[in-house]
C-alpha angles and dihedrals in degrees: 000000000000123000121244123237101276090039086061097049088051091047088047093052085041098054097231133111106242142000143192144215107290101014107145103222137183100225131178117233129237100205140351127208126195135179156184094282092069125352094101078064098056090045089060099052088047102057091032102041111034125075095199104026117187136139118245109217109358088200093060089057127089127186123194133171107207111129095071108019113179094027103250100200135016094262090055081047097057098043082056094058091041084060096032093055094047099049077046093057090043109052086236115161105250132212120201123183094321103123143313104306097243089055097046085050097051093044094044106022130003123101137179109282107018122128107226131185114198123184095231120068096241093074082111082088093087100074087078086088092041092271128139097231113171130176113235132177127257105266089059089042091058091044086040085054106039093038096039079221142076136157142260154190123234106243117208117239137242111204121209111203100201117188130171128025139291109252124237116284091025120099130193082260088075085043096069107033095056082054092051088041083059106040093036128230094293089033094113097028105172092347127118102243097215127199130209145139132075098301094055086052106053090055118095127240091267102043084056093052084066093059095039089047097065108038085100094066085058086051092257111163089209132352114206135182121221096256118235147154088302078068101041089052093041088056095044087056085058112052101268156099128243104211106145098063099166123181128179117271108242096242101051123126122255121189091220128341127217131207118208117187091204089203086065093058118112130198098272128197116205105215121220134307100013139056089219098049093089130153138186110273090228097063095040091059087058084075099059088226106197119218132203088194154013132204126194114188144033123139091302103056112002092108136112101267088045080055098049098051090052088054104054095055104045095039115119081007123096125228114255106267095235094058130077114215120207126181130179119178112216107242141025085243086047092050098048091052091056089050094051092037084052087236089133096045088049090052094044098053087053093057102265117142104228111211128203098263106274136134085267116151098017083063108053102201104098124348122062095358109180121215143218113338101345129145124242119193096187141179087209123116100240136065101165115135107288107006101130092032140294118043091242089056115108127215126204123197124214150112126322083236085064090044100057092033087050092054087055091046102046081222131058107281140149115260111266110272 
């Protein structure tokens, strides 16, 4: 029996030659990301809790604060220096308020066939580039970073084929949370969701970040892209070089397979508190839902092509009055593309509020926090009770089209035909 895509990239960090659902391996890690959610945390285990500390290899190791950026009070202060001081003292590439931490790994790390551990649970972003990226807490992080190793399961694996393409007017957002809207939240629990087929070749990069991005709100250990030229060109324009280009054998073993006609795909709005309580946009502007914000960006959908769309439909048109519009791209390079391509221009004069890039809203600690009651329609990856702020708050998913279109509208709505 052949392996499938993920079950290659764990034999290869394992050293052996093939591996099955459920092995229990030792594997070395590629790469290892950590940010301002947790890694005080991890500093403090590491000088409290371990007689020899040491890191095990410095230029596997990525900081990036992205969570709080700038710090918004003295305790989030103190857990940045923290940070700050101990990638200082050991020589471990930073990363300051220049973007959301997944972005800032594809466009700077990450390569086809690595095993990486972030502290943060959309790790699963990196199989966009054919990677196993998966989040861990901090405790694993600490052993993965002084060790260089850790272990794993082998997840089985659910395979997409995707065909087809996605119509006018329809983005890989409304893709995958109409997957997650099928299978359900716990739908993919500790499995690899895999994509293949034409469909999943004909999206970019960054169209398959999206997908990647949000497996784990359908309990995906790891979502991963077949990789293909579109990788091998994305690496090269980075600076680097696409070697471990791993496919599934045709005879490996998939624990259900799904088929997805992408022509088929409608804008989609996932209804508060939960990712798998979507719903078609049409029917949802029916309902004439008003919003008190809207938030376009966050590590699903803060990049270039999210800010253009935005652009062209609120450009020459004015923000309802009653709505604040925040938008954070989600890197320094994406931000400086807007600036040169006049997309923020375009978004400021139209009343957005544009934010330094940073995880912000999605995040719902500092930036953009909505109150009692309010109505948050959110390109973020998260709706659970709570997330952006009160508990009363509600929090709406959907494209950053809607988005945009919503923040016009002052209610969730499709963009004007």
């Amino acid at each position: 029996m052949g392996m499938t895509l993920g079950e290659k990239i764990i034999a290869r960090a394992a050293g052996v030659d093939f591996v099955k659902p459920n092995d229990i391996h030792t594997v070395t890690l590629d790469r290892m990301m950590s940010n301002d959610g947790t890694t005080h945390l991890t500093v403090d285990m590491y000088h409290n809790q371990l007689k020899h500390p040491q890191i095990a290899d410095k230029d596997k190791v990525v900081f990036i604060m992205d969570h709080n950026v700038p710090a918004e009070n003295p305790k989030t202060a103190e857990a940045h220096k923290k940070m700050r001081d101990f990638a200082i003292e050991n020589d471990i590439k930073l990363y300051e308020g220049q973007g959301v931490c997944h972005q800032i790994m594809m466009e700077d790390y990450v390569c086809p066939g690595e095993l990486i551990f972030g502290a943060d649970s959309h790790t699963t972003s990196y199989g966009a580039l054919g990677a196993f990226g998966t989040g861990v807490g901090c405790t694993d992080f600490l052993y993965a970073m002084t060790t260089g190793t850790s272990w794993v399961m082998v997840p089985e694996t659910i395979r997409f084929n995707l065909h087809g393409e996605l119509k006018e007017g329809v983005y890989p957002r409304d893709l995958i949370l109409t997957i997650i809207g099928d299978i359900g939240a716990n739908g993919a629990n500790y499995k690899i969701m895999e994509f293949a087929g034409d469909g999943a070749h004909k999206l970019s990069v960054d169209d398959r970040m999206v997908l990647c991005n949000l497996t784990v709100e359908a309990g995906a250990k790891a979502g991963i892209v077949e990789p293909d030229e579109k990788v091998v060109e994305y690496c090269k324009a980075h600076g680097r070089e696409a070697v471990h280009m791993f496919k599934s054998d045709e005879d490996a073993h998939f624990c259900e397979v799904y088929d997805y006609d992408l022509s088929k795909i409608e804008p989609v709005v996932v209804r508060p508190d939960f990712v798998d309580n979507f719903a078609l946009l049409k029917d949802v502007k029916e309902e004439r839902i008003a919003i008190d914000e809207a938030f376009l960006g966050s590590c699903n959908n803060g990049r270039i092509d999210d800010l253009r769309v935005a652009a062209e439909i609120v450009k020459g048109k004015q923000v309802d009055p009653k709505v604040r519009f925040i938008v954070a791209p989600a890197s320094k390079a994406v931000y400086i593309q807007a600036l040169e391509e006049g997309i923020i221009t375009t978004l400021m004069e139209a009343g957005a509020m544009v934010m330094n890039c940073n995880c912000s809203v999605c995040w719902g600690s500092c930036q953009g926090v909505i109150g009692e009651n309010e109505v948050l329609i959110s390109t973020g990856t998260r709706n659970f009770k709570g997330r952006a702020g009160a508990p009363s708050s509600k929090v709406y998913l959907a494209s950053a089209a809607t988005v945009a279109a919503s923040a016009l509208a002052g209610y969730i709505t499709e963009p004007e035909a």
